[in-house]
N, C-alpha and C positions, 0 to 999 in steps of 0.2 A: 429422552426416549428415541432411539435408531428407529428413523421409518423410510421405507422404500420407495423412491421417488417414483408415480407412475404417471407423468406427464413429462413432453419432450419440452426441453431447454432449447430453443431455437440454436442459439450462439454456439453450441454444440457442434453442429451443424457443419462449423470450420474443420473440425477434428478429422484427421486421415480416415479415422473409423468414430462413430459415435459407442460411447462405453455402453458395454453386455447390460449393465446392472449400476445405478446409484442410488446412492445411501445419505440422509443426511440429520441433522440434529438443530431444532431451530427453528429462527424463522425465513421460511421457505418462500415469504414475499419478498425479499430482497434480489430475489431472482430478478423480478419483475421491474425493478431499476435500474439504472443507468450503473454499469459499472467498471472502473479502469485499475488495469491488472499491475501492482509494482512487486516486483522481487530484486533479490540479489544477493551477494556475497554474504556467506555466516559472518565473515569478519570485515566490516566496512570499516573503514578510516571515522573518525569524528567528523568530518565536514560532508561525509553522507548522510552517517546518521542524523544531523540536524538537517539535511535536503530531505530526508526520507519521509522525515515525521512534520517538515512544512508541508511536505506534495499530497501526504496523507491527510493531515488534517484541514489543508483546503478543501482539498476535495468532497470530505464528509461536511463541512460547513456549505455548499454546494450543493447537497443531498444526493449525491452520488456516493456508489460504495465501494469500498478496496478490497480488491481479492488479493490473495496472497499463501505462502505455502505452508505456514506457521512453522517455520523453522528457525531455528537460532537465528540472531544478525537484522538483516534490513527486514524479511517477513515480520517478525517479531515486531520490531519497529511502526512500519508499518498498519499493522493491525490496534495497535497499542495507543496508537498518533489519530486512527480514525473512531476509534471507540469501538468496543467489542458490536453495539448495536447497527453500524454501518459498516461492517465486514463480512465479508466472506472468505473461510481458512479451507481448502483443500486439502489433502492428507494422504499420505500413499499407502496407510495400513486400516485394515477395520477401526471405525470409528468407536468401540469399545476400549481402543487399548489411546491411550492421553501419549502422543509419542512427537518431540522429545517431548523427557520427562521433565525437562528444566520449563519448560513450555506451559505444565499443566494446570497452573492456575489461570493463565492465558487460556488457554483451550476451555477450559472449565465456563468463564467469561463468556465465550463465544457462543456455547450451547447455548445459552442461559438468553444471551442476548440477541446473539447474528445468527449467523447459519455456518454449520461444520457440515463439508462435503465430501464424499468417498466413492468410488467403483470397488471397493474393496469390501467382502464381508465381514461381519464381524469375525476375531477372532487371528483376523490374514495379519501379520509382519509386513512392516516393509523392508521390500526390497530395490534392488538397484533400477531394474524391469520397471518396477510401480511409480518409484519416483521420478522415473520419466513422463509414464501417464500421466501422473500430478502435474507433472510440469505442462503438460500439452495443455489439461482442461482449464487450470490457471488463465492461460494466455489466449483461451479459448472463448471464455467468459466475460475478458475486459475487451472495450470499445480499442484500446492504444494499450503497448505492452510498454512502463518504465521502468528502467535498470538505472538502479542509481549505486553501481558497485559492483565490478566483477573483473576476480585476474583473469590470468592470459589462457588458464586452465581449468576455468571454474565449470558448474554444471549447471549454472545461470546461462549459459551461453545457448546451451542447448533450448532454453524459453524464446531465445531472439531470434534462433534458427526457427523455430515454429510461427513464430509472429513472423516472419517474413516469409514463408510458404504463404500462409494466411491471408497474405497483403493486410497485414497491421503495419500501421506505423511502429517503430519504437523512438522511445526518448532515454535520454540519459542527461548527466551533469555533466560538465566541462571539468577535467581534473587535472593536477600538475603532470608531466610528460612521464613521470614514474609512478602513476598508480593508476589503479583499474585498465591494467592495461588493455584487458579482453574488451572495453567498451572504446579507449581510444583506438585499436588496431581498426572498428568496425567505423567509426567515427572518420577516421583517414580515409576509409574509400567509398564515404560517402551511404552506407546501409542505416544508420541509422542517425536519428538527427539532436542537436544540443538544445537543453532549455537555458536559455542564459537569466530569463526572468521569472520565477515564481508566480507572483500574483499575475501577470501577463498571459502565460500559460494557464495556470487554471480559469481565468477569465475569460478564453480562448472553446471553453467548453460550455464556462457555462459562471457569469455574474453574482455576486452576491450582492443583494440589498442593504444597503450603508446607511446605517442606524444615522439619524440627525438628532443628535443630544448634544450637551454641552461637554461631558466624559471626551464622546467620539471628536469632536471638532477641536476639542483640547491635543489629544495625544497624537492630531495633524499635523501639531507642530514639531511632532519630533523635540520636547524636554527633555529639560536635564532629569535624568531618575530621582535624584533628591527633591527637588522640586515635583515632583510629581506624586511621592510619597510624603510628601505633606502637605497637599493636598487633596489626593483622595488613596489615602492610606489602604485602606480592606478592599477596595475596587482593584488598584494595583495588585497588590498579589492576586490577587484571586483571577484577572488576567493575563497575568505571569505562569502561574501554576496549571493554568488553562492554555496555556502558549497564544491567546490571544496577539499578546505583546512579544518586542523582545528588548533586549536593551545590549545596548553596541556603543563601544566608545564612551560609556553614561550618559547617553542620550536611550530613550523610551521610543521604539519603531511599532506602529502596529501591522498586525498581518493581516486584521480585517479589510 
């Protein structure tokens, strides 16, 4: 059910103009958490996509929550990595219409679980105008703006340009000399800054409590995956499927 938001979003606040009118679908306490803003490229390389969906689901293990624009690519990722229930998806057309369409079981998710956000009424399209807005309250919302993927001509760029009127920080990945170039050009002179460690970074905000079990103290040791799958069979995937885990070289890494 669309209802109309009638209390002010502090974090807003950043915004050149705070929006006429918002709309949203969900739950509306996630406002009230802590939350860090990631977008980027529709089409990120594979070595984003796996940054996107660690940065995202540390985070949500964290209990902080990922905004994001619900668009094809790293949004997608993103929301998908933190669970529908610790996200917030912003949207540049009336939250009636599920857009993209390739999207809508994601969007569907989020109602259901997180919070769907809009200045848009129902009914409105989006446009080029709106998904700028989108992009402003996005970055307007997170504590740090991260881009983890964007060419030289993307419309992500424009998210970093508002994070830095804003005085946010932003963050990125470190990439080979020929990709994402629109985040190395910004990287070269210094505007916005590299995560070179994961769990560093997200610990950097804010710690998670490290389970003392025998499971946890085991997969410290970075094993071999065979050995690990036979001995705790259904634990492993199920930590696996969870990205808990990862496994690298056939050696078992955890991300907790």
């Amino acid at each position: 059910m669309i209802e109309k938001i009638n209390f002010h979003i502090n974090e807003l606040n950043s915004m050149k103009k705070y929006p006429k009118e918002l709309f949203c679908i969900g739950n509306k306490n996630l406002l009230n958490k802590r939350k860090v803003s990631i977008v980027g490229s529709r089409k990120p390389n594979l070595y984003a996509q796996k940054m996107t969906h660690l940065l995202s689901q540390g985070f949500a293990q964290r209990d902080m929550v990922v905004v994001s624009g619900a668009a094809i690519g790293v949004d997608s990722i993103a929301h998908k990595a933190a669970k529908a229930e610790n996200t917030i998806a912003v949207v540049a057309n009336g939250l009636d219409i599920r857009y993209p369409a390739i999207n809508k079981k994601l969007i569907e998710e989020i109602e259901q679980n997180g919070l769907m956000l809009s200045s848009y009424k129902k009914g409105e399209k989006a446009r080029n105008y709106s998904f700028v807005q989108r992009n402003e309250i996005v970055v307007s919302l997170g504590e740090v703006l991260i881009v983890t993927y964007a060419d030289e001509k993307s419309g992500t760029l424009s998210s970093i340009n508002y994070a830095l009127k804003m005085g946010k920080k932003v963050y990125t990945i470190p990439h080979r000399l020929d990709e994402s170039i629109g985040t190395q050009k910004l990287l070269e002179k210094g505007l916005i800054e590299p995560i070179y460690c994961i769990e560093t970074f997200l610990n950097s905000f804010c710690s998670i409590e490290k389970k003392d079990d025998e499971l946890t103290n085991y997969l410290k040791t970075h094993p071999k995956y065979e050995d690990a799958i036979s001995k705790y069979a259904s634990k492993i995937f199920e930590l696996e499927l969870d990205g808990t885990i990862i496994v690298e070289n056939g050696l078992v890494k955890p991300i907790f």
